[in-house]
N, CA, C and O atoms as CSV, one atom per row, in Angstrom:
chain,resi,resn,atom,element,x,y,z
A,1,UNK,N,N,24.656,49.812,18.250
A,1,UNK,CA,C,25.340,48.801,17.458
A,1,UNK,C,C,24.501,48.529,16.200
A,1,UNK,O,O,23.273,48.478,16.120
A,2,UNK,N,N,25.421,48.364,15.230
A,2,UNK,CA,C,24.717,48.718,13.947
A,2,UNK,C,C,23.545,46.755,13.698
A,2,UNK,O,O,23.975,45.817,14.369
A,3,UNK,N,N,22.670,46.565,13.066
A,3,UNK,CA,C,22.928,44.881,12.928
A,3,UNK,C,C,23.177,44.750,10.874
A,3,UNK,O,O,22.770,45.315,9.860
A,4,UNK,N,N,23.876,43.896,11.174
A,4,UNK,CA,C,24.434,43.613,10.222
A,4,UNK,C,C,24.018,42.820,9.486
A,4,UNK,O,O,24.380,42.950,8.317
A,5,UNK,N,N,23.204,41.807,9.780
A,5,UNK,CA,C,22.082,41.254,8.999
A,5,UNK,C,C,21.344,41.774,8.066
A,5,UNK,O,O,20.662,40.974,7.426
A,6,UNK,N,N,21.250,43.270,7.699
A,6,UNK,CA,C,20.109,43.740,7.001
A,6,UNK,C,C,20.611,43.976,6.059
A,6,UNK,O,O,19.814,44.472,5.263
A,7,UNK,N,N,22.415,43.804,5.358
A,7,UNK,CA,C,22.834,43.767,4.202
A,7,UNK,C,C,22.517,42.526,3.358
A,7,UNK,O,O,22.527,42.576,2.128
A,8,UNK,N,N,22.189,41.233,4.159
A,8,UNK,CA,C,21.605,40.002,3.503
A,8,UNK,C,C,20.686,39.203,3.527
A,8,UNK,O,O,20.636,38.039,3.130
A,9,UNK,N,N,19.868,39.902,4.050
A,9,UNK,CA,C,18.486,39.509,3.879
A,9,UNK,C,C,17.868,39.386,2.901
A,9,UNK,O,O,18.197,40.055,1.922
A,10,UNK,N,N,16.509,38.283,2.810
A,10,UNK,CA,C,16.221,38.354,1.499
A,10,UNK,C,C,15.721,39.254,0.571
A,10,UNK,O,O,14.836,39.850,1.186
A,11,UNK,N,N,15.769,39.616,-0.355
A,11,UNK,CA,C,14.928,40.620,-0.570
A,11,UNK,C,C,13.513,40.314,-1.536
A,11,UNK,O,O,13.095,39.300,-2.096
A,12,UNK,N,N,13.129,41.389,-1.453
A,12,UNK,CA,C,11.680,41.159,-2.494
A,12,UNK,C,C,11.720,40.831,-3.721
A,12,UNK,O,O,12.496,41.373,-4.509
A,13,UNK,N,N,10.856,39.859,-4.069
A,13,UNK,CA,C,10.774,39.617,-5.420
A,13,UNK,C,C,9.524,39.433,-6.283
A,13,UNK,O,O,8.609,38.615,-6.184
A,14,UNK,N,N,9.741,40.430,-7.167
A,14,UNK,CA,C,8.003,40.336,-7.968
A,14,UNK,C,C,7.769,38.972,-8.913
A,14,UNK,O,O,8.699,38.338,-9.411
A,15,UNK,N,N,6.746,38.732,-9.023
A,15,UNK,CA,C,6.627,37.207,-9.316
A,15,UNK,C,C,5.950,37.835,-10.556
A,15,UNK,O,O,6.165,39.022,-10.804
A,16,UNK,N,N,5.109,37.066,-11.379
A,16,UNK,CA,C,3.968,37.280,-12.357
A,16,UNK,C,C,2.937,36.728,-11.567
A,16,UNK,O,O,2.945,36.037,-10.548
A,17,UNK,N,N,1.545,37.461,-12.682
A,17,UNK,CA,C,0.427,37.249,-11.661
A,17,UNK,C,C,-0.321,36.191,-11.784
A,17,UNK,O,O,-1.531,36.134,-11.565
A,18,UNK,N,N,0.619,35.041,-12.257
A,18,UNK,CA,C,0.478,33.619,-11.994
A,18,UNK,C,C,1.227,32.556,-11.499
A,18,UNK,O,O,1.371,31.345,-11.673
A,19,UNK,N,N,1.557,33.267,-10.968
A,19,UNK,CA,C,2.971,32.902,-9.536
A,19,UNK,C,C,2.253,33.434,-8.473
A,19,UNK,O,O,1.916,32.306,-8.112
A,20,UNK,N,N,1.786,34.063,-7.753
A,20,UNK,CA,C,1.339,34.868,-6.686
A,20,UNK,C,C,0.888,33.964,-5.558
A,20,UNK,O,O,0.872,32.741,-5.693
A,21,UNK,N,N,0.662,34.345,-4.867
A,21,UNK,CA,C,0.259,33.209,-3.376
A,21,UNK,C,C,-1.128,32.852,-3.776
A,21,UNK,O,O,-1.723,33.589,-4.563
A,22,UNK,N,N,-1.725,31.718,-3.271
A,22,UNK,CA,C,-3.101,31.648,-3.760
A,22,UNK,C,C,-3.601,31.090,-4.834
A,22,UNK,O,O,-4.761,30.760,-5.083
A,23,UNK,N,N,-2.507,30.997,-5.539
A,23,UNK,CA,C,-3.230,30.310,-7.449
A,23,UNK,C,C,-3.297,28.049,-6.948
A,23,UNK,O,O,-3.088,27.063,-6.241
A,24,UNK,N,N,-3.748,28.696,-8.053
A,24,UNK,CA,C,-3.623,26.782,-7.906
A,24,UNK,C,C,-2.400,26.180,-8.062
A,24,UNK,O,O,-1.445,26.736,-8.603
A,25,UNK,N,N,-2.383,24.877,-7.535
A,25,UNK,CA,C,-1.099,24.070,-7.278
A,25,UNK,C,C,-1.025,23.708,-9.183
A,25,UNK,O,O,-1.884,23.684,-10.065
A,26,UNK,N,N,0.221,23.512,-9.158
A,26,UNK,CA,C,0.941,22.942,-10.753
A,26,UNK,C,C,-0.060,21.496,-10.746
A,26,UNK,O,O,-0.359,20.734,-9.826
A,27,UNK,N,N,-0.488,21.505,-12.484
A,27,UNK,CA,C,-1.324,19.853,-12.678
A,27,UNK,C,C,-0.762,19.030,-12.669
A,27,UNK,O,O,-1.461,18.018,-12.716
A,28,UNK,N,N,0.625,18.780,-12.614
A,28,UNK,CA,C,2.002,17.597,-12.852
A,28,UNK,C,C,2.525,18.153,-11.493
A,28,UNK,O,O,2.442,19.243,-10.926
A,29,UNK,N,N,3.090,16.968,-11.211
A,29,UNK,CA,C,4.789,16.548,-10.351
A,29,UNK,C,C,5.477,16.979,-10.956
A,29,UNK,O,O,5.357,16.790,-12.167
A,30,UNK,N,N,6.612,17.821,-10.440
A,30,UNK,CA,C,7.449,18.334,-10.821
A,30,UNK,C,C,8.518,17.138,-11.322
A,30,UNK,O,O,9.080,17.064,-12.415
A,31,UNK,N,N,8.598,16.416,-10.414
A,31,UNK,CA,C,9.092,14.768,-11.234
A,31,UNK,C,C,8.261,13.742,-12.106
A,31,UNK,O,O,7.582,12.969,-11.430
A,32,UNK,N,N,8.200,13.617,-13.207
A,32,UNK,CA,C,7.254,12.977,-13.941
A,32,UNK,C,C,7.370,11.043,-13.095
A,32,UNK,O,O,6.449,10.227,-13.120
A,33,UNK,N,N,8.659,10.838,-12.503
A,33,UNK,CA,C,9.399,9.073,-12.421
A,33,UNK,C,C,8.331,9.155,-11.303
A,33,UNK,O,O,7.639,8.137,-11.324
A,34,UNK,N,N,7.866,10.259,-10.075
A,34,UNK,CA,C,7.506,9.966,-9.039
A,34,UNK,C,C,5.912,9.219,-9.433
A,34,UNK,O,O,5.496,8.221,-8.843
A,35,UNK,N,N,5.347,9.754,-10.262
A,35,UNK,CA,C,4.097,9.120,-10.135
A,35,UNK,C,C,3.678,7.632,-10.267
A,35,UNK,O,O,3.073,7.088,-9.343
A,36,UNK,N,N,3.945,7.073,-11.228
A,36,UNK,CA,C,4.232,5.105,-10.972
A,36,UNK,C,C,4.920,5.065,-9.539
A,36,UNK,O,O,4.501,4.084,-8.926
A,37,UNK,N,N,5.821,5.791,-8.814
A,37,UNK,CA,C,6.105,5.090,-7.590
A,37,UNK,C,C,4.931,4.936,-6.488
A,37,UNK,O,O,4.615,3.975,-5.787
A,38,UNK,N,N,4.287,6.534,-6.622
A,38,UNK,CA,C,2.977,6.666,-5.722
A,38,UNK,C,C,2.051,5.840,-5.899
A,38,UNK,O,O,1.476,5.418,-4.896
A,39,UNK,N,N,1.569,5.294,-7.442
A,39,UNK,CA,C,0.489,4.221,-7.606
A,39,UNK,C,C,0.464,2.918,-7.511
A,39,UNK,O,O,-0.486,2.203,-7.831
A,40,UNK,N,N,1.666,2.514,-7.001
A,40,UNK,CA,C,2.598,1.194,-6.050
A,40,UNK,C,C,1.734,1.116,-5.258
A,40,UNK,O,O,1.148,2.098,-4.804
A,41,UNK,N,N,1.493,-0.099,-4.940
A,41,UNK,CA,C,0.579,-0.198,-3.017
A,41,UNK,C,C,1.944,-0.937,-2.843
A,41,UNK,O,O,2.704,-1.474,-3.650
A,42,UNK,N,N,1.974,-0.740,-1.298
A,42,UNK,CA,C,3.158,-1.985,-0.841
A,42,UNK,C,C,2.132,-2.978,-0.216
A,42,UNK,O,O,1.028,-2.931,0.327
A,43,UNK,N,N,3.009,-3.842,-0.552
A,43,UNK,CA,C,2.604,-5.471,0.027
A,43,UNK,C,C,3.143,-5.485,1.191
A,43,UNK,O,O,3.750,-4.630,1.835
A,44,UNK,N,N,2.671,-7.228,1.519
A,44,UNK,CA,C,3.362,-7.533,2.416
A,44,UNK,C,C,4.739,-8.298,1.842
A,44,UNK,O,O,4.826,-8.774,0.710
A,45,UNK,N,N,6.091,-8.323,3.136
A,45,UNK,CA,C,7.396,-8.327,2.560
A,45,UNK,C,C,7.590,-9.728,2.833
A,45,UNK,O,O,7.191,-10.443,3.753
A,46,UNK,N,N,8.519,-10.019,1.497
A,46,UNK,CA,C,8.620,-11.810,2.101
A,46,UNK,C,C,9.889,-12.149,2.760
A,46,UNK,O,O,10.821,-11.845,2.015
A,47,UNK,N,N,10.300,-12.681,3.915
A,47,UNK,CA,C,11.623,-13.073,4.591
A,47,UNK,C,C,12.497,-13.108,4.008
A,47,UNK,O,O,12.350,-13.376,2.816
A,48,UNK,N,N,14.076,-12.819,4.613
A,48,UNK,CA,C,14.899,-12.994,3.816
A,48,UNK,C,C,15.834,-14.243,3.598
A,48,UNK,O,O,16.599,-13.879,4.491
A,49,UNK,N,N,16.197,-14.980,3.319
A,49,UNK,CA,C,16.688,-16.390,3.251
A,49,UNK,C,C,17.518,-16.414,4.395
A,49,UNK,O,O,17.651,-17.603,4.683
A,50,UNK,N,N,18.151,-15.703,5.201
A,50,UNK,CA,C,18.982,-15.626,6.314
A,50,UNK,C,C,17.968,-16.083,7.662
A,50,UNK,O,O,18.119,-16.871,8.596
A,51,UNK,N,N,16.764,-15.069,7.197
A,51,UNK,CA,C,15.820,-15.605,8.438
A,51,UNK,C,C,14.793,-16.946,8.547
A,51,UNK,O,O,14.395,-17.590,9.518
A,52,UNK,N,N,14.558,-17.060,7.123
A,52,UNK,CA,C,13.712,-17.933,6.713
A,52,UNK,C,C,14.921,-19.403,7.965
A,52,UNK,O,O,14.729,-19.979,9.037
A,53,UNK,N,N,16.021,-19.370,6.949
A,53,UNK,CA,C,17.207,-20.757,7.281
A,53,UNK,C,C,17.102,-20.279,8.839
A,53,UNK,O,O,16.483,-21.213,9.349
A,54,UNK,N,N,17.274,-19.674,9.498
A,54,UNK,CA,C,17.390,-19.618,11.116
A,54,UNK,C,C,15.898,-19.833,11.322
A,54,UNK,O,O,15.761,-20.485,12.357
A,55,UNK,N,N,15.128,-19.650,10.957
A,55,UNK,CA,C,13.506,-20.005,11.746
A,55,UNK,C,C,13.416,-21.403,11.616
A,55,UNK,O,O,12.914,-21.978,12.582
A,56,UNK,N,N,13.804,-22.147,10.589
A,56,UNK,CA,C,13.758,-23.654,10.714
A,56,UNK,C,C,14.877,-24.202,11.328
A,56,UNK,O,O,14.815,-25.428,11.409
A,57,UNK,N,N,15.926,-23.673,11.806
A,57,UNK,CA,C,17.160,-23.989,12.498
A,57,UNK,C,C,16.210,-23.559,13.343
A,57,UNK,O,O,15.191,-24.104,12.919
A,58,UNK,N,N,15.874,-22.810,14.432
A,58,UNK,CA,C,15.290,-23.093,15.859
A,58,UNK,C,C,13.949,-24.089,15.797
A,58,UNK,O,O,13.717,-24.726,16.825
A,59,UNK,N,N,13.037,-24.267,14.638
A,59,UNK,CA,C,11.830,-24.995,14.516
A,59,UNK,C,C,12.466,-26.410,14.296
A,59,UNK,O,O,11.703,-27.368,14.169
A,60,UNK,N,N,13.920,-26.608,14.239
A,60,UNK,CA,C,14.118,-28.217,14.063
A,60,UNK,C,C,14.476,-28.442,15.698
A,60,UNK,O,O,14.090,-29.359,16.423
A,61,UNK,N,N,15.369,-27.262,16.043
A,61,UNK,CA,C,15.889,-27.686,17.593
A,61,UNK,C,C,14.990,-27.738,18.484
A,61,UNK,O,O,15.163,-28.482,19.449
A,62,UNK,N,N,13.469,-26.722,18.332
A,62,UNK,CA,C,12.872,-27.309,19.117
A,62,UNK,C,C,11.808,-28.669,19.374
A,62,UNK,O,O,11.303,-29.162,20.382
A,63,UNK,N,N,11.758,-28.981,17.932
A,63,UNK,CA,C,11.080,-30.616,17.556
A,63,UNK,C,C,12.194,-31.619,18.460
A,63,UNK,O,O,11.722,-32.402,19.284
A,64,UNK,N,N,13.854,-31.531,18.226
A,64,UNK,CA,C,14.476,-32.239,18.815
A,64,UNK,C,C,14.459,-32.584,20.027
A,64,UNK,O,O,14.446,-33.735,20.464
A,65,UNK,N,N,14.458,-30.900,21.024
A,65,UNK,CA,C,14.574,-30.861,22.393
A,65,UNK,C,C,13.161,-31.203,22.642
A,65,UNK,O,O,13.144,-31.918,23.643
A,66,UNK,N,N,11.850,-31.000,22.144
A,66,UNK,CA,C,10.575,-31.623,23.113
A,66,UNK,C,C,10.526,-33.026,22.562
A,66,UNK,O,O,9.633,-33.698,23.079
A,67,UNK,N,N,11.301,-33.692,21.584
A,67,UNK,CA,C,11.059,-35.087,21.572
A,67,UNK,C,C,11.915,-35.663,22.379
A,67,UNK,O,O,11.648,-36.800,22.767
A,68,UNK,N,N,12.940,-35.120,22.745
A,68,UNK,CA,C,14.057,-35.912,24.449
A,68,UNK,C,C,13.139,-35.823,25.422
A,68,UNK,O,O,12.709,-36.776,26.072
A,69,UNK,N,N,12.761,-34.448,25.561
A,69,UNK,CA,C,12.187,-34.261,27.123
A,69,UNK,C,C,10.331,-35.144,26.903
A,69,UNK,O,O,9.673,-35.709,27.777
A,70,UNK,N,N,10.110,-35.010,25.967
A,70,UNK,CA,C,8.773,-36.072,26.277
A,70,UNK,C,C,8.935,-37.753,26.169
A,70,UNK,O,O,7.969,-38.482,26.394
């Protein structure tokens, strides 16, 4: 059985001899936008008003409920 794969395989390709395996990596990002993103540190994240309003909605209910029960 013949395989049929070997009509599309990749084939060879000559590079220049500053392309070749082994040379040094490119001095730039191929994206110039990426570099200000990389020199970002992340912080820490601040709550979002959804959670912030529910953390003092349970921090009021529970001031309420231990001032009944004490």
């Amino acid at each position: 059985m013949a395989n049929r794969t070997l009509g599309t395989r990749q084939k060879l390709v000559f590079r220049g001899p500053d392309q070749g395996p082994g040379r040094a990596a490119p001095k730039g990002p191929r994206n110039p936008l990426v570099v200000p993103a990389l020199q970002r540190k992340a912080g820490p994240h601040d709550k979002s008003q959804g959670a912030k309003r529910q953390a003092g909605k349970r921090s009021l209910i529970r001031q309420l409920l231990g001032k009944e029960e004490a």
